[in-house]
PANUZA-819504 format. One record per residue (C-alpha): x, y, z; residue in one letter. Coordinates in steps of 0.001 Angstrom, whole numbers. Last residue first. Layout:
<recs>
<rec px="X" py="Y" pz="Z" r="A"/>
...
</recs>
This chain:
<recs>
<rec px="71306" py="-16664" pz="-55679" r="X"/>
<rec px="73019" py="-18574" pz="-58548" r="X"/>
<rec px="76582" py="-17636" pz="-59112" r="X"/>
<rec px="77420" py="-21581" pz="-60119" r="X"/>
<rec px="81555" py="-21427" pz="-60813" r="X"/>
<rec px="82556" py="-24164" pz="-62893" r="X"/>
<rec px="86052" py="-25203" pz="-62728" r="X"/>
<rec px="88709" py="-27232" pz="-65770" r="X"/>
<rec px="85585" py="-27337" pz="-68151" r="X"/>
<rec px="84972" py="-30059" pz="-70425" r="X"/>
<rec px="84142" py="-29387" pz="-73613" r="X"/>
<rec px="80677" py="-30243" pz="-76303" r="X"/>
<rec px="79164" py="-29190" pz="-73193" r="X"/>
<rec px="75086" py="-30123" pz="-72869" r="X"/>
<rec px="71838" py="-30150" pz="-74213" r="X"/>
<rec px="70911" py="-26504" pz="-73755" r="X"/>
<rec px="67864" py="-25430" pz="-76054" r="X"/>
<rec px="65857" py="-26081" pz="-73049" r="X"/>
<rec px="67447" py="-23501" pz="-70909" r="X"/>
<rec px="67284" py="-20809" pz="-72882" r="X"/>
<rec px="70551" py="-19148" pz="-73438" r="X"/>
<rec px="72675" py="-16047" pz="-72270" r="X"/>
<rec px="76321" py="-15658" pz="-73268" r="X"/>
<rec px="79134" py="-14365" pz="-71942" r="X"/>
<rec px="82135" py="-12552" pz="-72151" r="X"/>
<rec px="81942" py="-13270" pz="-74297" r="X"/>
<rec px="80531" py="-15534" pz="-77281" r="X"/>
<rec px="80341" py="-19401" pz="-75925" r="X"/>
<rec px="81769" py="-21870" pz="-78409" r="X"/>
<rec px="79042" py="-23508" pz="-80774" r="X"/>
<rec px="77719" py="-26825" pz="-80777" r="X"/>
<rec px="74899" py="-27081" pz="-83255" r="X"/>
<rec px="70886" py="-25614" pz="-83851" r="X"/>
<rec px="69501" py="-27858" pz="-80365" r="X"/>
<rec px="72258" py="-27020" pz="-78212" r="X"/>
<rec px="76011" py="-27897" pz="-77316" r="X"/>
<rec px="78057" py="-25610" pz="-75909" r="X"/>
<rec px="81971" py="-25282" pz="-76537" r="X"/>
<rec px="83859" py="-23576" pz="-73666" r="X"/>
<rec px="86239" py="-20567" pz="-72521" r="X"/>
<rec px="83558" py="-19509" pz="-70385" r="X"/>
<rec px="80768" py="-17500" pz="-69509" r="X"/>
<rec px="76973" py="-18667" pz="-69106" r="X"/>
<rec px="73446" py="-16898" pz="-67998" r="X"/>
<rec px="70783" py="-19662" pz="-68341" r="X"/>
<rec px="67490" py="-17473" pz="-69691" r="X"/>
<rec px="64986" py="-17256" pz="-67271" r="X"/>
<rec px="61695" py="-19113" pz="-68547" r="X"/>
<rec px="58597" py="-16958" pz="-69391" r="X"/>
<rec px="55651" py="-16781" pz="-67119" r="X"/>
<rec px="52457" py="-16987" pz="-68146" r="X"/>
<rec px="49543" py="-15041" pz="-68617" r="X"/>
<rec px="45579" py="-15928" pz="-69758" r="X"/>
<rec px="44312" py="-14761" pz="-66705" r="X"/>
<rec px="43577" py="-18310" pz="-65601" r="X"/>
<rec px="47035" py="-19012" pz="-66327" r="X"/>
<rec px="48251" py="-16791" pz="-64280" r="X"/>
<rec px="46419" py="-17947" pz="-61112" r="X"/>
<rec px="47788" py="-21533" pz="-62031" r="X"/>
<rec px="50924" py="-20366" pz="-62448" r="X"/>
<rec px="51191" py="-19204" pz="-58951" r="X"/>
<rec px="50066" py="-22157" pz="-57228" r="X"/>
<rec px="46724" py="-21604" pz="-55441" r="X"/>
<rec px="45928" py="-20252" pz="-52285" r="X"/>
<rec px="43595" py="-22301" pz="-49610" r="X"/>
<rec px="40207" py="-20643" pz="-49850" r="X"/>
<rec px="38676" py="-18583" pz="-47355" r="X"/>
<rec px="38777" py="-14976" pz="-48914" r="X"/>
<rec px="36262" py="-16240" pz="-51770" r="X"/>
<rec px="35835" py="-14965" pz="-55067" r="X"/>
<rec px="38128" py="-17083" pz="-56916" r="X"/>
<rec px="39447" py="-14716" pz="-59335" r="X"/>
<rec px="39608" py="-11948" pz="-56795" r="X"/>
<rec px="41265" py="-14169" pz="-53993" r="X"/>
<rec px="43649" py="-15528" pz="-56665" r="X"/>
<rec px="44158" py="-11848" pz="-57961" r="X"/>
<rec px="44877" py="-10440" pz="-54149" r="X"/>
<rec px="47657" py="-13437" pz="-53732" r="X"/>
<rec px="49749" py="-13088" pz="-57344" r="X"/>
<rec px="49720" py="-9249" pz="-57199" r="X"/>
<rec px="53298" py="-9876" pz="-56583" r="X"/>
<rec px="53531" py="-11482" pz="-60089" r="X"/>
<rec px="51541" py="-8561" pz="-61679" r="X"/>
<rec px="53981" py="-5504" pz="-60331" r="X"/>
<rec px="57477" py="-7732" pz="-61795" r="X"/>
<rec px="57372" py="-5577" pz="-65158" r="X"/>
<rec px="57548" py="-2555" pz="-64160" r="X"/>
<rec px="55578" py="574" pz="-66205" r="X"/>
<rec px="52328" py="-845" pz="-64550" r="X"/>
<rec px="50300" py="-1700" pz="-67383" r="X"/>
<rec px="52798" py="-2316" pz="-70316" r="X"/>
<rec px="55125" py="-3494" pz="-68097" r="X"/>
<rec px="53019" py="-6070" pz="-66286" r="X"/>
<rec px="51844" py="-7541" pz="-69505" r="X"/>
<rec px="55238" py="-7905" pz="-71011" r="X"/>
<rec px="56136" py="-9886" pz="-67598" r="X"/>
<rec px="53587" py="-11808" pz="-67385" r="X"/>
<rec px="53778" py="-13211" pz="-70860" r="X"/>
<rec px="51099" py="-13105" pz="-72902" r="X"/>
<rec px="48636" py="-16933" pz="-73726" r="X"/>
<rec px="45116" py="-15904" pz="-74692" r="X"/>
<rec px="45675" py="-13220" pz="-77193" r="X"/>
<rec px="42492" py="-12853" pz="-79065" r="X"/>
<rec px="40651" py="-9907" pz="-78598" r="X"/>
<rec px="38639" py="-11133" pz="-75894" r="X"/>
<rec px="41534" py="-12342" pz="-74496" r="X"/>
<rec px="43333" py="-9129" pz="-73978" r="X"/>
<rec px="40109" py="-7284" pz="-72487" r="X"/>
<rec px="39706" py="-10270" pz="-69640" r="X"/>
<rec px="43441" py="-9723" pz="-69392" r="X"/>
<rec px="43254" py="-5777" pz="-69029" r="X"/>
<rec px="39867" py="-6186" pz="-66459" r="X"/>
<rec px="41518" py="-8413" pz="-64728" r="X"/>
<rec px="45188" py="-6377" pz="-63781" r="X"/>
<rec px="43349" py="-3867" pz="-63206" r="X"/>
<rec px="41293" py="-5254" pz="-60171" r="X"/>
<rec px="44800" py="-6283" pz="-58768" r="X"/>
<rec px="46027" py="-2666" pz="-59036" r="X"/>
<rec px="43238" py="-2009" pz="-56610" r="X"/>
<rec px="43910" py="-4183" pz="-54490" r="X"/>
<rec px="47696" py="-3427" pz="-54541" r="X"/>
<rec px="45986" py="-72" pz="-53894" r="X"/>
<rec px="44360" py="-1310" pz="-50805" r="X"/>
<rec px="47588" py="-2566" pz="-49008" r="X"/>
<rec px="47298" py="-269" pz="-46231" r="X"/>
<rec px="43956" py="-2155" pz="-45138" r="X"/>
<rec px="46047" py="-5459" pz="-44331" r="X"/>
<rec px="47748" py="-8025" pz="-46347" r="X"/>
<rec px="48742" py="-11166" pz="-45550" r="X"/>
<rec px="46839" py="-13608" pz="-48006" r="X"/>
<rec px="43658" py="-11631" pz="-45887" r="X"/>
<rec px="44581" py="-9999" pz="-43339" r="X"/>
<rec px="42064" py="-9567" pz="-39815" r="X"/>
<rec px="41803" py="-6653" pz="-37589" r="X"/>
<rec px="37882" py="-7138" pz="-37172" r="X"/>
<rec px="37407" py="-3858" pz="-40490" r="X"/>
<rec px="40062" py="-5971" pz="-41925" r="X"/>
<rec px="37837" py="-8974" pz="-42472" r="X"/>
<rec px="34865" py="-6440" pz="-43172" r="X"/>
<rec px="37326" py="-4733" pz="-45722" r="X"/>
<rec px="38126" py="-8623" pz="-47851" r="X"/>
<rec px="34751" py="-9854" pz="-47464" r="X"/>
<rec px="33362" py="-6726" pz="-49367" r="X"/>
<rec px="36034" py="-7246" pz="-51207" r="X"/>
<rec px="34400" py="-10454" pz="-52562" r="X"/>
<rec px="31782" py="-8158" pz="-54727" r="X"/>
<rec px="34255" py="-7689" pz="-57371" r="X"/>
<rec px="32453" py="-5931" pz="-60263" r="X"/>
<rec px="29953" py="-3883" pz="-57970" r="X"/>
<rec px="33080" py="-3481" pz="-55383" r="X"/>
<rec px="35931" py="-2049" pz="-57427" r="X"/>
<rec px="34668" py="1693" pz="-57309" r="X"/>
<rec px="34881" py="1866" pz="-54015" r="X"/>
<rec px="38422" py="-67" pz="-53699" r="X"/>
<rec px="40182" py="3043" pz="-52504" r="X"/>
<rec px="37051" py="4579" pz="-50493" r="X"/>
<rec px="37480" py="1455" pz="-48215" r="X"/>
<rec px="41060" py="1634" pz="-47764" r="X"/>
<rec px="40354" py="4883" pz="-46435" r="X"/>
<rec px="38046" py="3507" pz="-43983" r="X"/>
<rec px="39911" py="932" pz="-42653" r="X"/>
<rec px="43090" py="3283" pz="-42706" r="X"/>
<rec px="40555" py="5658" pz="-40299" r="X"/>
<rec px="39479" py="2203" pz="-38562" r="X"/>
<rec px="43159" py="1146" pz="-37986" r="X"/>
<rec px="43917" py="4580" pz="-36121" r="X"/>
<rec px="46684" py="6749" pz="-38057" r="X"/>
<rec px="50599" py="7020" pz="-36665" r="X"/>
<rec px="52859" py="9210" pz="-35913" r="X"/>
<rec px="53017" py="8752" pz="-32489" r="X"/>
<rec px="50932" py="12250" pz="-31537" r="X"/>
<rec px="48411" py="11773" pz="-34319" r="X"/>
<rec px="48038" py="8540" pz="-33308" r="X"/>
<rec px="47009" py="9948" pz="-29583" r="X"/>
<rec px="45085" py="12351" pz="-31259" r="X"/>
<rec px="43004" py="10184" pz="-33581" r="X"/>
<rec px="42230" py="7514" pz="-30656" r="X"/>
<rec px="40834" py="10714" pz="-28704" r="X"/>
<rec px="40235" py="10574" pz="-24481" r="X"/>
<rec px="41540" py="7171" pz="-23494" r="X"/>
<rec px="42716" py="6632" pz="-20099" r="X"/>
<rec px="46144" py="6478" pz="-18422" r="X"/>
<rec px="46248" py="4927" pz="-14777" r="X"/>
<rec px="48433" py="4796" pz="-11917" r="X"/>
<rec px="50614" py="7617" pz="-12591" r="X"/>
<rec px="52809" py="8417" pz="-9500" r="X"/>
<rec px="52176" py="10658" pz="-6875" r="X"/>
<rec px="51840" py="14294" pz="-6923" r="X"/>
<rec px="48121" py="14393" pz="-6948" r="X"/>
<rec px="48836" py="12058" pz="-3321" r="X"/>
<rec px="45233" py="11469" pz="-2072" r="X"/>
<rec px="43504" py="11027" pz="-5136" r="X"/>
<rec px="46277" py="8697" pz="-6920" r="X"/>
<rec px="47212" py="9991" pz="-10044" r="X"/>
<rec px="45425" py="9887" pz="-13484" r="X"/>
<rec px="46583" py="10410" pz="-16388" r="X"/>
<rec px="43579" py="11478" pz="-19283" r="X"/>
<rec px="44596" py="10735" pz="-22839" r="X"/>
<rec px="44921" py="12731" pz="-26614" r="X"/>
<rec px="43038" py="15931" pz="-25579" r="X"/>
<rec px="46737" py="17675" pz="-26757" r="X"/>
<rec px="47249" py="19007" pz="-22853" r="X"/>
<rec px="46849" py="14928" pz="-21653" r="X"/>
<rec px="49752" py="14165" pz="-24458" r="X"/>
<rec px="51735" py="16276" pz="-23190" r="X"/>
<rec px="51318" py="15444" pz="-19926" r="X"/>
<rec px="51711" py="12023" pz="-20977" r="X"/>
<rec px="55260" py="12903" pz="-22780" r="X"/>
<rec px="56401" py="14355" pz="-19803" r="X"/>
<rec px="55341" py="11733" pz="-17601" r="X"/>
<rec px="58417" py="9512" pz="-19140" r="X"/>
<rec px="60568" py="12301" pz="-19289" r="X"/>
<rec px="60167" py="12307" pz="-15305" r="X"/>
<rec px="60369" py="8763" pz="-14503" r="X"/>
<rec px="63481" py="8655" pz="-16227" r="X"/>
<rec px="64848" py="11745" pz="-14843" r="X"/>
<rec px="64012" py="10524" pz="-11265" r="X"/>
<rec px="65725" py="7381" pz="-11285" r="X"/>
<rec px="64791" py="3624" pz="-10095" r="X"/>
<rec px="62093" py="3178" pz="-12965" r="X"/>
<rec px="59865" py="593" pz="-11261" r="X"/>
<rec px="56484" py="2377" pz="-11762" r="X"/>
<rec px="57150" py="3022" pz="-15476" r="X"/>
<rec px="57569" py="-814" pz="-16437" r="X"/>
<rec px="54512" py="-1542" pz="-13824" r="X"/>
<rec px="52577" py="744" pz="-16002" r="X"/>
<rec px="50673" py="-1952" pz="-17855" r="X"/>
<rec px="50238" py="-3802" pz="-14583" r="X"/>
<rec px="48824" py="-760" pz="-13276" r="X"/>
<rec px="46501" py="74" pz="-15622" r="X"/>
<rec px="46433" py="1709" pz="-19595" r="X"/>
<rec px="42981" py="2171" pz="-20577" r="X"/>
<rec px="40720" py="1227" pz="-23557" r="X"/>
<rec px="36796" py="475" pz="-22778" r="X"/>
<rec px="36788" py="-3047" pz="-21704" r="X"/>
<rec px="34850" py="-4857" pz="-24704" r="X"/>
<rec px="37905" py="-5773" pz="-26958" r="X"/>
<rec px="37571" py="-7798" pz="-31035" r="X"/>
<rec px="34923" py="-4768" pz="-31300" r="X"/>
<rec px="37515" py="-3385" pz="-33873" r="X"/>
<rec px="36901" py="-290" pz="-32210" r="X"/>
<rec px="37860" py="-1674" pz="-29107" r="X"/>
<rec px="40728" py="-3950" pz="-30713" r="X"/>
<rec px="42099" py="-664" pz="-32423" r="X"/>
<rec px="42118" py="1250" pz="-28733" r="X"/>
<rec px="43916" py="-1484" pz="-27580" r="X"/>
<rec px="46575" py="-966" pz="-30238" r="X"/>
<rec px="46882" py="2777" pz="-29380" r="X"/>
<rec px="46775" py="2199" pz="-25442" r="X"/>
<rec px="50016" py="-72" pz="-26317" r="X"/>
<rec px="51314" py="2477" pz="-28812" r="X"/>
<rec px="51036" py="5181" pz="-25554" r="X"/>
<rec px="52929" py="2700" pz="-23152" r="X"/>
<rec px="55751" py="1943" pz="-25854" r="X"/>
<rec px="56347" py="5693" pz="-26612" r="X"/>
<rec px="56472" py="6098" pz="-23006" r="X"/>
<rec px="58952" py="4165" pz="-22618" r="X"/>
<rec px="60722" py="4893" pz="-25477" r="X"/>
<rec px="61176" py="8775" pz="-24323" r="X"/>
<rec px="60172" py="10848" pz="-27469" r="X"/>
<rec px="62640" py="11767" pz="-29223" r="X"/>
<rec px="61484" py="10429" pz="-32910" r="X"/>
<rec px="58166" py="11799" pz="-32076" r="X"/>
<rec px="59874" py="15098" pz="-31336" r="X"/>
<rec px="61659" py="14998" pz="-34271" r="X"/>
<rec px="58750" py="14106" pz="-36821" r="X"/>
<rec px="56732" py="17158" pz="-35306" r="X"/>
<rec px="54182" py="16803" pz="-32585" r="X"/>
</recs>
């Protein structure tokens, strides 16, 4: 089914299938015993539609569906002509296929091949795929998050490498750049390096600078953007403000050597 015909495709029906979808995760998953199946109270939605058109696009899409060896939609014995009263599972890959979507154990397993490589050196994600393997996120991420993972695992190895030569105290965001081309990457690798560092998926998350500093990073101040027609004072002398404007660490400001009419705070 192309992009367009997924993005046409009658809502409720759309909603039914992702529900079978889901269930079908749970079952593989093992967190769900009953083989996966849509029933009546899952159809009652599509039993009470008052008009025919809706009722027919909606069984449109299942026949579909049913002629792609996605489901099986079954209709009463006695009445093939009645309404649906159950839709069965017949191929989890299919039916994603169909939405647009991949199965959690194919993403499962996928993530799995992503952090290969990682596991000898960082035996924890072994915790971290089983947990996902049961539908379960660890610091809020899930099995399509593998490469921030795997960025994490990076991130070590270069700090482990930096101290050993001697820098134990970079700044996060020089380090991020120089690995990742973007200097913010590290700090929202923050939750998979604490979990990494720690080696255990159980454990309460630490402060941010405390991960960092383990790494041998920090993070540097944000300099105190100012405009004006004013007179600062700091640490070196009281200067006027250069335009039209001036940015300044914050602990070399000790105060206004002039008292402003307005001050305008653009903070976010």
């Amino acid at each position: 089914m192309s992009r367009q015909d997924q993005s046409e495709m009658d809502p409720l029906a759309r909603k039914a299938l992702e529900r079978l979808l889901k269930s079908a995760d749970k079952h593989e998953a093992g967190a769900a015993v009953r083989r996966p199946a849509l029933t009546d109270s899952a159809l009652s939605e599509y039993r009470e539609l008052r008009g025919l058109k809706a009722k027919e696009d909606f069984e449109a899409v299942m026949a579909y569906a049913q002629a792609e060896g996605a489901i099986m939609a079954r209709r009463p014995r006695r009445d093939p002509q009645g309404l649906i009263e159950r839709i069965e599972l017949i191929d989890v890959v299919k039916l994603a296929s169909i939405l647009g979507k991949v199965p959690h154990a194919v993403r499962v397993q996928s993530a799995r091949q992503t952090l290969a490589s990682r596991l000898g050196e960082h035996p924890i994600l072994n915790d971290v795929l089983s947990s996902w393997e049961r539908l379960k996120k660890i610091r809020g991420t899930g099995p399509d998050a593998a490469a921030n993972w795997d960025m994490a695992c990076d991130v070590i190895t270069y700090c482990q490498s930096q101290v050993a030569l001697g820098a134990t105290e970079t700044p996060v965001r020089d380090a991020s750049a120089r690995l990742f081309k973007d200097s913010k990457r590290i700090e929202a690798l923050v939750p998979c390096l604490d979990v990494l560092l720690v080696g255990n998926i159980d454990d309460d998350a630490r402060p941010e600078a405390e991960v960092l500093q383990e790494l041998g990073l920090y993070r540097e101040p944000q300099p105190a953007r100012l405009a004006g027609n004013i007179v600062v004072r700091r640490e070196r002398g009281t200067f006027p403000l250069d335009r039209p404007y001036g940015a300044l660490p914050p602990s070399t400001v000790l105060g206004l050597g002039s008292m402003p009419s307005q001050v305008l705070n653009t903070a976010s």
